[in-house]
C-alpha positions, 0 to 999 in steps of 0.5 A: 500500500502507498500512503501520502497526504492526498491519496492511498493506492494499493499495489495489490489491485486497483483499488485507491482513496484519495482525500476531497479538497477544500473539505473543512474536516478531511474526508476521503472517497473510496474506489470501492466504496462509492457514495461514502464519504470516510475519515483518513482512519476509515480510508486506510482501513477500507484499502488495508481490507483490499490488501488483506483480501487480495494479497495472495502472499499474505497467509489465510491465518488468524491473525489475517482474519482478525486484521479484516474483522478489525478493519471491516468494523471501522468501516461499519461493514461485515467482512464478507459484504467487503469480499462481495463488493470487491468480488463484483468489482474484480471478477475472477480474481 
């Protein structure tokens, strides 16, 4: 995952965040997530899930499964309802 100031982009699939300018409060958009608008915690969560779900060097261990429970609460989701959506966004992957 690459993080800077205005955008977070993974180097797993092609999935990014990138934050809204001129926003009083920092807000981010999510490729995956269109139509939420998130906090920066909420923003490397969502990309960190990407990762955890389509790295396929990461092992399938507790350990990875407790880091996408974790990640998918911040965002407000279930775990598989992330898996779903970024199923349909990447089909046969």
């Amino acid at each position: 995952m690459y993080v800077c100031d205005w955008s977070i982009t993974s180097g797993v699939v092609g999935e990014f965040a990138e934050r809204l300018p001129r926003e009083d409060e920092a807000r981010w958009r999510v490729s995956w997530l269109p139509g939420r608008l998130l906090t920066r915690d909420q923003a490397l969560a969502a990309m960190e899930l990407v990762e955890l779900l389509y790295d396929t060097t990461r092992p399938a261990d507790d350990a990875s499964r407790t880091a996408i429970a974790a990640a998918a609460e911040l965002l407000g989701i279930r775990p598989i309802d992330a898996a779903a959506t970024l199923s349909e966004r990447h089909p046969g992957r």
